[in-house]
BABA-896933 format. One record per residue (C-alpha): residue number from 1; residue in one letter; chain; x, y, z negated. Coordinates in nm, 2 decimals, decimal comma. Layout:
N
k/r/c/east/north/up
NUM/a/A/X/Y/Z
...
***
This chain:
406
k/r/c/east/north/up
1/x/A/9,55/12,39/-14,30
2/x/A/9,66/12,45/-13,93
3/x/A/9,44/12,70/-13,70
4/x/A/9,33/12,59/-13,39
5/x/A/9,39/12,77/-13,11
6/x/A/9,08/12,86/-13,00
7/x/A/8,89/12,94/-13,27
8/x/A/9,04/13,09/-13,59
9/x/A/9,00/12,98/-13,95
10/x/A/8,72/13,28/-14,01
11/x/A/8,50/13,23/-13,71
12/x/A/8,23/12,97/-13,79
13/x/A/8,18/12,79/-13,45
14/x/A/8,45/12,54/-13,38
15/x/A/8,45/12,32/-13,07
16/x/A/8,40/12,06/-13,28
17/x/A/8,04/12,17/-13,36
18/x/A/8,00/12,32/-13,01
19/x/A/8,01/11,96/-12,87
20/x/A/7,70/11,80/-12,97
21/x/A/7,67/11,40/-12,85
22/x/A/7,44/11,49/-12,57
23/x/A/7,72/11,70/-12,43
24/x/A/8,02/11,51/-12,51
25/x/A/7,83/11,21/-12,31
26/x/A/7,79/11,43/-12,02
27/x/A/8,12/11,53/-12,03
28/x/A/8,28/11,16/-12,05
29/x/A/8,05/11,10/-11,72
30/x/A/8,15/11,37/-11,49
31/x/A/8,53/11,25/-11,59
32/x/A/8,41/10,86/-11,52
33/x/A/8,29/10,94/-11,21
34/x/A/8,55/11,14/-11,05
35/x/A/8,83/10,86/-11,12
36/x/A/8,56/10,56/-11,00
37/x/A/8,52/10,50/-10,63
38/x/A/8,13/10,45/-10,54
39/x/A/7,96/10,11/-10,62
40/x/A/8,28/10,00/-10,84
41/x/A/8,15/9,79/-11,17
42/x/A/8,15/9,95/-11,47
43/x/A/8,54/9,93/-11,65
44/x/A/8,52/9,87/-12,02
45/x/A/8,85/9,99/-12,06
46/x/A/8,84/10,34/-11,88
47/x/A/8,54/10,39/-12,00
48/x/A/8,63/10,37/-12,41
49/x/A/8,97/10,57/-12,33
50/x/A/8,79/10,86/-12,16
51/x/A/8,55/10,86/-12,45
52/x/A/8,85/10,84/-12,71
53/x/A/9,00/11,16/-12,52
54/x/A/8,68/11,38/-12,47
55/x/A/8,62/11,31/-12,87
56/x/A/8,97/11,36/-12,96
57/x/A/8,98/11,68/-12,81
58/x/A/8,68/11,84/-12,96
59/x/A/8,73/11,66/-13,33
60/x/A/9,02/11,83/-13,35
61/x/A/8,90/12,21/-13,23
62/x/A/9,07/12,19/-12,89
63/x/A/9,45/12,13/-13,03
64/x/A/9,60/11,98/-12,71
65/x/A/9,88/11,84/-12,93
66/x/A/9,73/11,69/-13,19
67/x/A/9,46/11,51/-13,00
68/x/A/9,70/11,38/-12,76
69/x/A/9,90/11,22/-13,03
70/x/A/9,56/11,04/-13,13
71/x/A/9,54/10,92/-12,77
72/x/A/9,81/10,88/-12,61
73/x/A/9,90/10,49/-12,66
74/x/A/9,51/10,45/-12,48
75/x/A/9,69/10,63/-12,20
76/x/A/9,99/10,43/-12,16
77/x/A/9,82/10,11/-12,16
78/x/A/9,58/10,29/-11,88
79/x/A/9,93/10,34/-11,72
80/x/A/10,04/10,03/-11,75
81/x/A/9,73/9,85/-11,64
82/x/A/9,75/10,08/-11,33
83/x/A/10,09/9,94/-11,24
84/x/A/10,01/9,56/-11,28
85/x/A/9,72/9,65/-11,01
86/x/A/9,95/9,78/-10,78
87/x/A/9,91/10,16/-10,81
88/x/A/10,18/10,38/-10,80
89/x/A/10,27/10,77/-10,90
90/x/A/10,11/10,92/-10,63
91/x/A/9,80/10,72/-10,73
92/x/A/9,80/10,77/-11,10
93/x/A/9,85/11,16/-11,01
94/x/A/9,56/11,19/-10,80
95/x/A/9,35/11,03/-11,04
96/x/A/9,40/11,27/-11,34
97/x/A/9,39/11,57/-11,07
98/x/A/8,97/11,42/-11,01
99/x/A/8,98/11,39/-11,41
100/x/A/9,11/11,76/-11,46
101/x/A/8,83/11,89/-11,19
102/x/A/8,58/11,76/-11,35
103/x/A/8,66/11,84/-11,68
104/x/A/8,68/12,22/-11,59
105/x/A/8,31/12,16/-11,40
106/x/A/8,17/11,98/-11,70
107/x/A/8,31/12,22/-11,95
108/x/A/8,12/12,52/-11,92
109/x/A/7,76/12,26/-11,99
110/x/A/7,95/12,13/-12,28
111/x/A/8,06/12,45/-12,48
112/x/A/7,73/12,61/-12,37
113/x/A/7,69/12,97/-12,51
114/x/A/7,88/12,86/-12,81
115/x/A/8,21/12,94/-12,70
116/x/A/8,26/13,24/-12,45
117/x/A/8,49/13,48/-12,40
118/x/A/8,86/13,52/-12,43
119/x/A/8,80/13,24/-12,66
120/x/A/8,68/13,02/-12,38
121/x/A/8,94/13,11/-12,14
122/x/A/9,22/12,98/-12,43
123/x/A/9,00/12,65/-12,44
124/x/A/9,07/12,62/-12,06
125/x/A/9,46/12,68/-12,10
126/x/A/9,44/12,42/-12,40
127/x/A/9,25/12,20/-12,18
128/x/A/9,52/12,22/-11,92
129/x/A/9,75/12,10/-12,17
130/x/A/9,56/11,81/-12,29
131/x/A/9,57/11,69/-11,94
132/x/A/9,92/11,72/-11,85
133/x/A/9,97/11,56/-12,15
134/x/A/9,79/11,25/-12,14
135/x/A/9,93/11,21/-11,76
136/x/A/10,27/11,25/-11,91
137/x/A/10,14/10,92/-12,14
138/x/A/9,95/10,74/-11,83
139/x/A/10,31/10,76/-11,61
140/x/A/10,51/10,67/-11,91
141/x/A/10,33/10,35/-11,93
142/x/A/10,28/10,33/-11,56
143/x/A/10,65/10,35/-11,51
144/x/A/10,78/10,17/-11,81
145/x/A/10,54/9,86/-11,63
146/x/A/10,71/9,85/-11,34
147/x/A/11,03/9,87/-11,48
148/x/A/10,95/9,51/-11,67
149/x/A/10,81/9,36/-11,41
150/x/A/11,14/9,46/-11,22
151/x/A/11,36/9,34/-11,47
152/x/A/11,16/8,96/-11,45
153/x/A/11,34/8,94/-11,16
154/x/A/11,68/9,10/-11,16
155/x/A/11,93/9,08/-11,46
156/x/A/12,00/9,49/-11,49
157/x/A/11,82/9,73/-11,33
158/x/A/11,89/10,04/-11,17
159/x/A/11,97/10,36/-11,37
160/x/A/11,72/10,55/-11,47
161/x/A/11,76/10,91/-11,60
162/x/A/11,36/10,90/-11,77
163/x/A/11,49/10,68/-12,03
164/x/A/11,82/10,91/-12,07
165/x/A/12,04/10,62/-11,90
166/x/A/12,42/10,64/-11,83
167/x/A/12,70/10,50/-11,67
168/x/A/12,65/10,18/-11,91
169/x/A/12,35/10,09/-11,74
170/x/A/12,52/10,00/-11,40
171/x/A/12,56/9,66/-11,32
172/x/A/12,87/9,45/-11,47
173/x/A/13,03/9,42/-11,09
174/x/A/12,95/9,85/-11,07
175/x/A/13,14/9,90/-11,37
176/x/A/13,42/9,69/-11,28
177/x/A/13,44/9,83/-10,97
178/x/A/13,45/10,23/-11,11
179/x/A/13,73/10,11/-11,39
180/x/A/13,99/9,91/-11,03
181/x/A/13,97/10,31/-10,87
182/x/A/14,32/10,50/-10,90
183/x/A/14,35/10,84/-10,95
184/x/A/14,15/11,07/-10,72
185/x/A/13,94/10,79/-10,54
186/x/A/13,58/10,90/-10,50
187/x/A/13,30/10,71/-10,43
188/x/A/12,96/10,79/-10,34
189/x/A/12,63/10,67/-10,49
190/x/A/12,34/10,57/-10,25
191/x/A/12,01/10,47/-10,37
192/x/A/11,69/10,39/-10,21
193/x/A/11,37/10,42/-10,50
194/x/A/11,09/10,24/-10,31
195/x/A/11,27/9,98/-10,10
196/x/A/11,62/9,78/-10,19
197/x/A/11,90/9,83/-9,98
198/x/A/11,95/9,63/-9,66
199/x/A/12,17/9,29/-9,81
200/x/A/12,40/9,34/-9,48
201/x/A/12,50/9,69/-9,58
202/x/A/12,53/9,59/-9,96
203/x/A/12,76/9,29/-9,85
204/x/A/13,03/9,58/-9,63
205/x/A/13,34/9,57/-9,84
206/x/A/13,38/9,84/-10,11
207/x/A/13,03/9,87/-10,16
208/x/A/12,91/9,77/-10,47
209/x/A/12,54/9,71/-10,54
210/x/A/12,34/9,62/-10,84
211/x/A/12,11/9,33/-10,86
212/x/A/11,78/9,44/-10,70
213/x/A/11,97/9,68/-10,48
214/x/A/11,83/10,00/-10,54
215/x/A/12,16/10,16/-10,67
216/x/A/12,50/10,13/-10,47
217/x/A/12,82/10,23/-10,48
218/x/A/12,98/10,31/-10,15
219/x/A/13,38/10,44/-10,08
220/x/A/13,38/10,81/-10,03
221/x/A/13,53/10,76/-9,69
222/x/A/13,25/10,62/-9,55
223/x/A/13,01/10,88/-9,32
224/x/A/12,67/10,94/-9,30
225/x/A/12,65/10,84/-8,96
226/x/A/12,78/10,46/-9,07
227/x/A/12,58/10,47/-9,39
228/x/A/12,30/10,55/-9,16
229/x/A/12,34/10,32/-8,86
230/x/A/12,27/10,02/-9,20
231/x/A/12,00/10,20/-9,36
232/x/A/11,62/10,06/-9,30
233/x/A/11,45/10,25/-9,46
234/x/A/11,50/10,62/-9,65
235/x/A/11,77/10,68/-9,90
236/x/A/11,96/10,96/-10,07
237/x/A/12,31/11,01/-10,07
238/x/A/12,53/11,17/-10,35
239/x/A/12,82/11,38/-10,31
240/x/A/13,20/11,23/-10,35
241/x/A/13,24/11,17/-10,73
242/x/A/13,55/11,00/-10,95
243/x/A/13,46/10,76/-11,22
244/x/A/13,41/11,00/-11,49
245/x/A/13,12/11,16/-11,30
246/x/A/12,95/10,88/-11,17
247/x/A/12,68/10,83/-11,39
248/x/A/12,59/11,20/-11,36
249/x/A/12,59/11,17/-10,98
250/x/A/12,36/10,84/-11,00
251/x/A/12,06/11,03/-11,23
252/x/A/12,09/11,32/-11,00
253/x/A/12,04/11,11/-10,65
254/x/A/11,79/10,83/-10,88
255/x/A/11,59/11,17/-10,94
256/x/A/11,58/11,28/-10,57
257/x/A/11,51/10,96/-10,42
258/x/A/11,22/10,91/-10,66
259/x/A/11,06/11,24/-10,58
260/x/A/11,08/11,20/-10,20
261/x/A/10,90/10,84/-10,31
262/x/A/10,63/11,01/-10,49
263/x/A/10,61/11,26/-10,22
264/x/A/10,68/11,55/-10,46
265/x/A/10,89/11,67/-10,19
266/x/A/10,95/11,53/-9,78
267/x/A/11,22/11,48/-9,56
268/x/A/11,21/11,30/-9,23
269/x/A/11,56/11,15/-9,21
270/x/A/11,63/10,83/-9,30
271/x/A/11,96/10,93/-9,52
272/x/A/11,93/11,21/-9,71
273/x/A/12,23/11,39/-9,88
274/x/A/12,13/11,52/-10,23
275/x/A/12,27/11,88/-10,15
276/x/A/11,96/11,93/-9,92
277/x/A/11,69/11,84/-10,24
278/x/A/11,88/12,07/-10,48
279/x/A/11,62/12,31/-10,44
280/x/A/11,31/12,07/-10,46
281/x/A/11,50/11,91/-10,76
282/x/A/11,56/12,26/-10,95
283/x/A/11,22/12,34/-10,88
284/x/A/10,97/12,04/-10,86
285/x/A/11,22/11,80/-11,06
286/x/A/11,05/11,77/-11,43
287/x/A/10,66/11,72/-11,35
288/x/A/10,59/11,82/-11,73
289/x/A/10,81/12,11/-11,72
290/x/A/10,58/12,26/-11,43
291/x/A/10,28/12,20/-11,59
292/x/A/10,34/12,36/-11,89
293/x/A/10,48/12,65/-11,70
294/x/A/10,16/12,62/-11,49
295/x/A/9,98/12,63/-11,82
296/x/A/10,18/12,91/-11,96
297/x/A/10,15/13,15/-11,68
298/x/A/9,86/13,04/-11,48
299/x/A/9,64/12,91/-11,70
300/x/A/9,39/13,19/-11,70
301/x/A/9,34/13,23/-11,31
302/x/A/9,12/12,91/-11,40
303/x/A/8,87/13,15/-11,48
304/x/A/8,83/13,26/-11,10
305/x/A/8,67/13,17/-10,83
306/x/A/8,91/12,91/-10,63
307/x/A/8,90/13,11/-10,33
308/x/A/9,05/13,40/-10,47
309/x/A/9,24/13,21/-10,70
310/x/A/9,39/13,04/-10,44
311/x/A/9,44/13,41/-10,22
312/x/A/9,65/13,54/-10,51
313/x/A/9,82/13,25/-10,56
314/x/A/9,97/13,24/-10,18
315/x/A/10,02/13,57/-10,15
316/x/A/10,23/13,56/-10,50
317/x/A/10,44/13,24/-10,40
318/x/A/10,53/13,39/-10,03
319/x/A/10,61/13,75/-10,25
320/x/A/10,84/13,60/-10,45
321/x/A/10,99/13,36/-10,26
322/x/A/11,06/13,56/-9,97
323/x/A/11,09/13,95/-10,07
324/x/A/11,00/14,21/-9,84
325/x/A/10,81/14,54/-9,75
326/x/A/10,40/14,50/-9,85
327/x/A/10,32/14,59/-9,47
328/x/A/10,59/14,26/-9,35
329/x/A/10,41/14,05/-9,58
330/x/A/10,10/14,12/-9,48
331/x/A/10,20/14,05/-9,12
332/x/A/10,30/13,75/-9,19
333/x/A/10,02/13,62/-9,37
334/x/A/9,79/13,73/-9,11
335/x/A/9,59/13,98/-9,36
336/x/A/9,52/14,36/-9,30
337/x/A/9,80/14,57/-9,54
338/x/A/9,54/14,70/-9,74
339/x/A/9,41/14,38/-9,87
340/x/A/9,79/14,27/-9,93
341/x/A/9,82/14,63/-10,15
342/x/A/9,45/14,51/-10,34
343/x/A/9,64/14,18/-10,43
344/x/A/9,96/14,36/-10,54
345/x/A/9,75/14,55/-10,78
346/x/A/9,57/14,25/-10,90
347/x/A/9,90/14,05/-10,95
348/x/A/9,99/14,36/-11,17
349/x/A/9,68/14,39/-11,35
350/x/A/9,71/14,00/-11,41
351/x/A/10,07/13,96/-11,49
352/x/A/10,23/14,33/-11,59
353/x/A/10,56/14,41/-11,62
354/x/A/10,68/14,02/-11,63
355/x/A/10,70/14,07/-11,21
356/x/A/11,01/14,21/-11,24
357/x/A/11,16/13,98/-11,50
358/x/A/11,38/13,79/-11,32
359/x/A/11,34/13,42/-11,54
360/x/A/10,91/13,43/-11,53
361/x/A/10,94/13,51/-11,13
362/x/A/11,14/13,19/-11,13
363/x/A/10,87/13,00/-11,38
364/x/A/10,59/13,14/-11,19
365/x/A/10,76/13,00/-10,86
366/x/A/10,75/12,64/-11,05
367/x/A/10,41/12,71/-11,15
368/x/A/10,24/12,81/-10,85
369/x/A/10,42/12,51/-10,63
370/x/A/10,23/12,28/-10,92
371/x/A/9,91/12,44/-10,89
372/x/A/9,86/12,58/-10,56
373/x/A/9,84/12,18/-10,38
374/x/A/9,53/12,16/-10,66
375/x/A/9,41/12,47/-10,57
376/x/A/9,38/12,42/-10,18
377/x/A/9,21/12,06/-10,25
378/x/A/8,99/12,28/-10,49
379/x/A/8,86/12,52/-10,23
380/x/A/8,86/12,25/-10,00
381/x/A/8,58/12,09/-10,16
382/x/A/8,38/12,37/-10,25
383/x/A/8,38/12,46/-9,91
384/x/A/8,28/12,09/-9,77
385/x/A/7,97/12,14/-10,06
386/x/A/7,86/12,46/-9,91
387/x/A/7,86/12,32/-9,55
388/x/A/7,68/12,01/-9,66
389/x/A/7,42/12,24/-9,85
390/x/A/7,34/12,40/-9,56
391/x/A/7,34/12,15/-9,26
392/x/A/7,10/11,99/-9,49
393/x/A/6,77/11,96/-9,38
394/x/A/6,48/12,23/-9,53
395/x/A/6,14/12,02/-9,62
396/x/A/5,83/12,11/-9,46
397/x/A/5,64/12,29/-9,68
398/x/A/5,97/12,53/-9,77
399/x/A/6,02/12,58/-9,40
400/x/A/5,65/12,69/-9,32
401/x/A/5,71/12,96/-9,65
402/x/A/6,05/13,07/-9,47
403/x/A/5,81/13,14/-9,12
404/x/A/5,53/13,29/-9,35
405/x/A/5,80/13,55/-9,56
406/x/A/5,91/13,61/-9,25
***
């Protein structure tokens, strides 16, 4: 029999029996709640999937894995539903970043005194998995939706690296076009995720566009000031590439123009080359990759407050991302050097001698750009709660006890 992670085989409390209904109800209520906007009718479907995934979870003592296998076609069709109501990524991504919130505030009610500990703190890592998981389903599904609706209406779609696509995938007149090239001739691939391609520019000759125009194919002589002088709205642009590399070059620039889509990362231009996202693709390219590096690494700063979670976590991005003397950094973040040589201590208490492993201060850069945008929005709404708390006005009869304590 396998051994879940949080509790082992010889302890007798299990999250299973931690979990009784009146908790797992509470649970499934702070999670429908924080994906529902106010006065919105009750949704049948949500509603039974949450439940599926909060009972899932604890049925199977917290094994992130298993439970999402039991779950995770509930989440695709959540996905999917999503994208036939017009919501995007950026939508879907928000939602489960509510879900995750509130699961973290509602767990500590449902696991009551049964689970505590270092124990509890590996049910919050496991629970961060769970999560990222089920997103990973809900986008699947959300993605795989739009891609059929797309292909209603145009006969072969864009390439698309999620499904592991290659050069077969371009268009019939794209392929064509990539066989007529003679030795050494380049070409350049241009795509535009969220908008097709202006008709005039995909009509110039040599450029080669697919269907729905999202994908081109445009001679390497052209320049980016003539590709840009056509271009609407914002594209990427791949380097010069032969035949043989083509398909490489169009899941690299697909990727790129999808994240600045999402808003994973920005630019302002209209046309951006490739070469200036290789960073931002490296780093913020494969959502699930960051999130289980966030799991792996970050998982138990969950266990602080968000304030200083979100200190350390600032101070550690801007240390590793930009090395220099402890008295310079501290400048720079605007915080007395003493406090900057408190966090370094912390960061070594917390993390050890991986610091100065080269490949985790590389993960932990992925992890902390995945979790510090959660983090400030985290902070930012326990600080909006404690100003609300106390504009709010005192009744009478406690504000005559205030004057008489006095």
């Amino acid at each position: 029999m396998g051994m879940s992670l949080v509790v082992s085989e010889d302890e007798a409390v299990t999250a299973r029996h931690a979990l009784s209904e009146e908790r797992l109800a509470h649970l499934r209520l702070q999670i429908r709640r924080s994906v529902s906007s106010p006065g919105t009718v009750s949704d049948r479907q949500l509603d039974d999937a949450i439940a599926q995934a909060v009972r899932a979870f604890a049925e199977n003592d917290a094994d992130a894995l298993r439970a999402a296998e039991i779950v995770g076609l509930y989440f695709e069709e959540i996905g999917r539903r999503q994208a036939r109501r017009g919501d995007d990524v950026a939508a879907l991504r928000q939602a489960f970043r509510s879900a995750r919130a509130a699961m973290q505030r509602g767990l500590s009610y449902g696991i009551g005194d049964a689970i505590t500990g270092d124990r509890f703190i590996r049910l919050r890592e496991e629970l961060m998995t769970y999560m990222n998981l089920l997103y990973h389903h809900a986008r699947q599904g959300l993605e795989n939706e739009h891609r059929r609706v797309g292909a209603t209406t145009a006969a072969s779609g864009p390439l698309d690296p999620d499904r592991g696509d290659d050069g077969s995938r371009f268009s019939r007149d794209q392929r064509r076009a990539l066989a007529r090239l003679e030795p050494g001739e380049q070409i350049q691939v241009l795509v535009s995720f969220a908008h097709a391609l202006p008709g005039e520019l995909c009509r110039q000759p040599g450029v080669v566009a697919d269907r729905d125009r999202h994908l081109a194919l445009v001679p390497a002589t052209w320049t980016s000031t003539r590709l840009g002088e056509r271009l609407t709205r914002q594209a990427v642009l791949g380097p010069a590439v032969g035949p043989t590399d083509a398909a490489a070059s169009a899941s690299l620039v697909w990727r790129a123009a999808r994240m600045l889509a999402d808003g994973a990362t920005r630019d302002p231009r209209v046309l951006v080359p490739v070469e200036d996202l290789l960073g931002a693709l490296l780093l913020d390219g494969d959502p699930m990759l960051s999130s289980l590096l966030a799991t792996k690494h970050l998982g138990p700063w969950e266990a602080m407050p968000v304030a200083r979670r979100l200190a350390l976590g600032e101070f550690l991005l801007t240390m590793l991302e930009r090395p220099q003397p402890t008295n310079k950094l501290a400048r720079e973040l605007g915080i007395p050097p003493q406090t900057a040589h408190s966090r370094i201590k912390n960061l070594r208490h917390l993390l050890g001698d991986s610091l100065d492993d080269p490949t985790t201060r590389l993960e932990l850069i992925v992890a902390l750009r995945q979790m510090l945008p959660l983090w400030r929005s985290d902070c930012s709404e326990v600080q909006v709660a404690e100003v609300t708390a106390r504009s709010a006005p005192v009744p009478s009869g406690l504000r005559g006890s205030r004057r008489r304590s006095r």
